[in-house]
C-alpha positions as CSV (number, residue, x, y, z in Angstrom):
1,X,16.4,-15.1,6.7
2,X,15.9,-12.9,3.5
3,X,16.3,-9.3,3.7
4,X,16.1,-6.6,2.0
5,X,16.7,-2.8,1.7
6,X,13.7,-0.7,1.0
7,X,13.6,2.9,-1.0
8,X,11.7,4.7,1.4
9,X,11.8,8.4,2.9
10,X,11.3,9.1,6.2
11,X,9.8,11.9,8.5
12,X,9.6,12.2,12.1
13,X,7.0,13.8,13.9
14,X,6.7,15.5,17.3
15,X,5.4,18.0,19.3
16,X,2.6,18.2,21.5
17,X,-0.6,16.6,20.5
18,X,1.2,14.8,17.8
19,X,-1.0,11.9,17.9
20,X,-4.4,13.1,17.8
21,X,-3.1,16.2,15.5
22,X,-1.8,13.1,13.1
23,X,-5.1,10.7,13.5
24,X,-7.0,13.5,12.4
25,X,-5.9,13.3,8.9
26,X,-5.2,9.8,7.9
27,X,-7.0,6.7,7.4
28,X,-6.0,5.1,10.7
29,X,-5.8,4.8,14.2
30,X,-2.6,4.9,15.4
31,X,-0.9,1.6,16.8
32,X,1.6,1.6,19.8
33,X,3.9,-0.1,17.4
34,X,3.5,-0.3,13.5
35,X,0.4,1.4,11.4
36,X,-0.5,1.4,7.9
37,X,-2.5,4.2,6.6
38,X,-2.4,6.9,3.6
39,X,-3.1,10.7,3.5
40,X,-6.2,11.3,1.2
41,X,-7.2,14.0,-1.2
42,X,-10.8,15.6,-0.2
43,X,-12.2,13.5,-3.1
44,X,-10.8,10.3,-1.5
45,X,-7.7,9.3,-3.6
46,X,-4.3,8.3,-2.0
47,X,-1.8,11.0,-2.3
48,X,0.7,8.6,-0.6
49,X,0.3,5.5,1.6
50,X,2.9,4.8,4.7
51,X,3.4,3.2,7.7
52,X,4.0,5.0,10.9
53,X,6.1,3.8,13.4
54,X,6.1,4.9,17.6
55,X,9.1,6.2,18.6
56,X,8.6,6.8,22.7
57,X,6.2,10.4,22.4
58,X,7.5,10.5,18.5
59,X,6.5,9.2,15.4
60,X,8.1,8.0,12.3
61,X,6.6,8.1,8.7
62,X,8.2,6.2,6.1
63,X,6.8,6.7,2.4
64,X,7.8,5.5,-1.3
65,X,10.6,7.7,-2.0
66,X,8.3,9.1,-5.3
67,X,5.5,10.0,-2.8
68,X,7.8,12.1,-0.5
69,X,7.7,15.4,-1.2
70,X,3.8,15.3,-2.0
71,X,3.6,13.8,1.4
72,X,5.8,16.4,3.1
73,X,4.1,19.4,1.4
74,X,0.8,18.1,2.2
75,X,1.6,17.3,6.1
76,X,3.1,21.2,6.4
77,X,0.0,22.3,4.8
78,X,-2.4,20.4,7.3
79,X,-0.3,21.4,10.3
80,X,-1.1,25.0,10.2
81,X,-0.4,26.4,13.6
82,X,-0.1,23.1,15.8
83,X,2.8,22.7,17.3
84,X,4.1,20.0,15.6
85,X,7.5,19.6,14.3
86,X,7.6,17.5,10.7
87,X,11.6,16.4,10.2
88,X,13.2,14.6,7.1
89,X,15.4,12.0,8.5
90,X,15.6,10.2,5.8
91,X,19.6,10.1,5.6
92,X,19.6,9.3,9.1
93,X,17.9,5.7,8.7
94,X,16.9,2.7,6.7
95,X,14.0,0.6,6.1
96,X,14.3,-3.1,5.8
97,X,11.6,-5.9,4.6
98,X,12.6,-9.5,6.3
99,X,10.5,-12.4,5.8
100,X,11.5,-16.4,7.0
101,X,13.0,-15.1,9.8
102,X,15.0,-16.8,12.6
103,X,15.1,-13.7,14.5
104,X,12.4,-11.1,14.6
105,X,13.5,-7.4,14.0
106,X,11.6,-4.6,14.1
107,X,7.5,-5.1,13.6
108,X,5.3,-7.5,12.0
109,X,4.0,-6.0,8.4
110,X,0.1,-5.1,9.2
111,X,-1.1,-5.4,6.0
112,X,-0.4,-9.9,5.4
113,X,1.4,-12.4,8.3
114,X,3.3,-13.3,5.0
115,X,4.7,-10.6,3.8
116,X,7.3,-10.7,7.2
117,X,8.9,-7.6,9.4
118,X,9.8,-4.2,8.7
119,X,12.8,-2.8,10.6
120,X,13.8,1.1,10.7
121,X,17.4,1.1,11.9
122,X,20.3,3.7,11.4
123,X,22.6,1.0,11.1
124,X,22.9,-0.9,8.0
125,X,22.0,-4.6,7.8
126,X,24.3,-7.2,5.6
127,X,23.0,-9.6,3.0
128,X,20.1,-7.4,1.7
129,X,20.0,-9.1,-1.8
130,X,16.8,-10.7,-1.5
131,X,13.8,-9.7,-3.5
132,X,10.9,-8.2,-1.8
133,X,9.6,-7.3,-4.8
134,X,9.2,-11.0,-6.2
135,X,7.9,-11.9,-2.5
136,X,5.0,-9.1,-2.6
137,X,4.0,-10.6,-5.7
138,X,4.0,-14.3,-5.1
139,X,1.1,-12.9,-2.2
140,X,-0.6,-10.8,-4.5
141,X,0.0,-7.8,-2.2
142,X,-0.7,-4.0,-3.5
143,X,2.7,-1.9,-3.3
144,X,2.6,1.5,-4.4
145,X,6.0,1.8,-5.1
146,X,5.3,-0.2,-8.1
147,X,1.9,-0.4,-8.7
148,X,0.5,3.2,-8.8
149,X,1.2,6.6,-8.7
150,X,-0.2,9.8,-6.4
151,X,-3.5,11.2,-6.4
152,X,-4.9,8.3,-8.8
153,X,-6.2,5.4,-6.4
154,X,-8.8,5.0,-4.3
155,X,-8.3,3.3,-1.0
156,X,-10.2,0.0,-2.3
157,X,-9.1,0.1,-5.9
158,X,-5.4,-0.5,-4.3
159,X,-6.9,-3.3,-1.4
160,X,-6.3,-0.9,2.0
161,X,-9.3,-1.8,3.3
162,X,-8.2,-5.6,3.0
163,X,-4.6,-4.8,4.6
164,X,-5.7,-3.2,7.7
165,X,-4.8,0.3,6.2
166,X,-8.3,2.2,6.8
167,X,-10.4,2.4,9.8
168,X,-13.9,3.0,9.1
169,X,-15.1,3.3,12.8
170,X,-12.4,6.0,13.7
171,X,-13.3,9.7,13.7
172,X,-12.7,11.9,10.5
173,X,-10.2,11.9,8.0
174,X,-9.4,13.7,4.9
175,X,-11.3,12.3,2.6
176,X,-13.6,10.6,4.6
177,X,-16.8,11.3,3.6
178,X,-16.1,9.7,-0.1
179,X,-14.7,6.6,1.4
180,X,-17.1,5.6,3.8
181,X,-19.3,6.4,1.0
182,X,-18.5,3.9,-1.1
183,X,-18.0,1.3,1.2
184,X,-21.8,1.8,2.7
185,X,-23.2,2.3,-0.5
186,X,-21.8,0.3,-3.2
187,X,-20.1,-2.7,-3.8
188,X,-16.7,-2.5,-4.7
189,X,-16.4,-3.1,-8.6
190,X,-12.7,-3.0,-9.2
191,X,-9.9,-4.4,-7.5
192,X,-6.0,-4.9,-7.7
193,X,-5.4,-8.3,-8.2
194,X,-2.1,-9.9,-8.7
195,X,-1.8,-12.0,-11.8
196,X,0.1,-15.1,-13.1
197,X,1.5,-15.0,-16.9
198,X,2.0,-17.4,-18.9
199,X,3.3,-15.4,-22.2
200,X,4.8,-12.0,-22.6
201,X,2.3,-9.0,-21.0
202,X,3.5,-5.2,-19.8
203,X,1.8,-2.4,-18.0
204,X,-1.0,-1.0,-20.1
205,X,-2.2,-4.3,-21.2
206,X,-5.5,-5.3,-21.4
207,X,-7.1,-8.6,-19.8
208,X,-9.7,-10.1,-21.8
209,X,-12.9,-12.0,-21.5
210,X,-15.7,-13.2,-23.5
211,X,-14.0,-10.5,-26.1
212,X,-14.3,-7.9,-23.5
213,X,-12.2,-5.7,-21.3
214,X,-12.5,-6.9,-17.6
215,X,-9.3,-5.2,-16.4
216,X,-5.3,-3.5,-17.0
217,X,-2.0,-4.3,-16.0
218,X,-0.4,-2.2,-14.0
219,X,2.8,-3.7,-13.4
220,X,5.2,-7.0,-14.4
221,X,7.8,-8.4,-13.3
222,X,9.1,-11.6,-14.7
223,X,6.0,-13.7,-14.9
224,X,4.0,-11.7,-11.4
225,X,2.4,-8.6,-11.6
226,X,-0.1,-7.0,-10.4
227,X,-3.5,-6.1,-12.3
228,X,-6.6,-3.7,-11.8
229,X,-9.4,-6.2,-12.8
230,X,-13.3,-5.5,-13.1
231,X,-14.2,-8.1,-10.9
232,X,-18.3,-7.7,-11.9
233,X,-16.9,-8.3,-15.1
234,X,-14.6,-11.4,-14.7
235,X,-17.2,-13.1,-12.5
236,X,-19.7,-12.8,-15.5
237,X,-17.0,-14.1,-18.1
238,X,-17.7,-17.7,-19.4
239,X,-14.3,-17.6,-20.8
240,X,-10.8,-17.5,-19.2
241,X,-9.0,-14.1,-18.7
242,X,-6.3,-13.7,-21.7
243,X,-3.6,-10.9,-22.2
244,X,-2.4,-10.8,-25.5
245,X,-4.5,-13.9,-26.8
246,X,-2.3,-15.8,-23.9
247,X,-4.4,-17.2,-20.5
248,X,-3.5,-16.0,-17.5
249,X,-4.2,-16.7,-14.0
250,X,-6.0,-14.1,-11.4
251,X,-5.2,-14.7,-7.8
252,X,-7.4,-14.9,-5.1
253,X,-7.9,-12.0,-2.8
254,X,-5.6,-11.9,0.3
255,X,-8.2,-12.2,2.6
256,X,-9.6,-15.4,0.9
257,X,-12.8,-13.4,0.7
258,X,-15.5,-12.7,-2.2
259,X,-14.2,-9.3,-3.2
């Protein structure tokens, strides 16, 4: 079994009418077990994706350590006078990624079968020296503890609405209107992607086609990464996508679909 430790914060939440006061504002609909969603700006863009996790009446949020005190201020700000209690318990927990399991821990990871479980636990697990990271990648999964930064990514651009992370048929959410917006009326033209390299590449690379720009790199590790590609653009290329004069490979998207 491979495990490994995650650098995640975490906040509980409770209070009366947590659920519905919580649903309200994010992308989801709340499981009885384990949700992905993200907390929106009003013009649509992720000021921090999570997963939420029940906890008897409670919930638990845990968030990319860089995304956690935009998060918190954010979920203070939108509780207002609801009587809702928003905790860090970060220092009382830990986060865990396992993947080829021979026992199953915690909750299956919504967003691929793949990518494993994810298991909150206050006590610490042994042999947590594998590499989710490298695991992510080899899917071509979006994580934005690498990938991007707050308040710059729409839900699409990052693959959310491939990963089970938005809910389009639920009631509103910040952000909303913009979202379901451009998924009625446009078809999405850039994507995440991850890539395959064959030479040397970093974030802030271009990909080229056909002596045109059909998409960055966002992030590398080893010879993974992850890229944001124009996919209207690479479908049009007669030529193979390059970084650096070098071919590289563009994976498929994780749902196997024309995206």
């Amino acid at each position: 079994m491979s495990i490994s430790l995650l650098n995640r914060s975490l906040f509980k939440l409770s209070g009366e009418g947590v659920q519905a006061w919580l649903e309200g504002i994010v992308t989801n609909t709340l499981s009885d077990d384990l949700t992905f969603t993200a907390l929106l700006t009003p013009q649509g863009k992720i000021i921090a994706d999570f997963f939420v996790t029940k906890d008897g009446a409670d919930f638990l949020i845990d968030t990319p350590t860089k995304f956690s005190d935009a998060l918190f201020k954010r979920l203070k700000m939108y509780r207002l006078r609801a009587p809702i209690t928003i905790e860090d318990v970060t220092e009382l927990f830990q986060v865990y990624a396992l993947w080829d399991e021979t026992e199953r821990l915690g909750h299956p990871d919504p967003r691929h079968p793949s990518l494993g479980h994810r298991f909150i636990t206050p006590t610490p697990l042994t042999e947590t020296d594998s590499d989710y990271n490298a695991h992510r990648l080899s899917l071509g999964i979006v994580d934005s503890e690498w990938d991007f930064e707050t308040q710059t990514t729409f839900p699409a651009d990052a693959n959310m609405d491939l990963m089970n992370g938005v809910n389009f048929q639920k009631g509103c959410f910040v952000g909303q209107e913009v979202v379901s917006r451009m998924k009625r009326m446009t078809t999405v033209k850039k994507r995440m992607r991850g890539v395959i390299f064959t030479g040397q590449a970093q974030a802030g690379d271009r990909i080229m086609a056909d002596s045109r720009v059909i998409g960055e790199i966002l992030y590398v590790q080893d010879k993974m990464g992850i890229a944001l590609v124009r996919l209207d653009r690479w479908r049009a290329a007669e030529a193979s996508p390059t970084v650096n004069d070098v071919e590289i490979a563009i994976m498929d998207s994780i749902d196997g679909q024309k995206h």
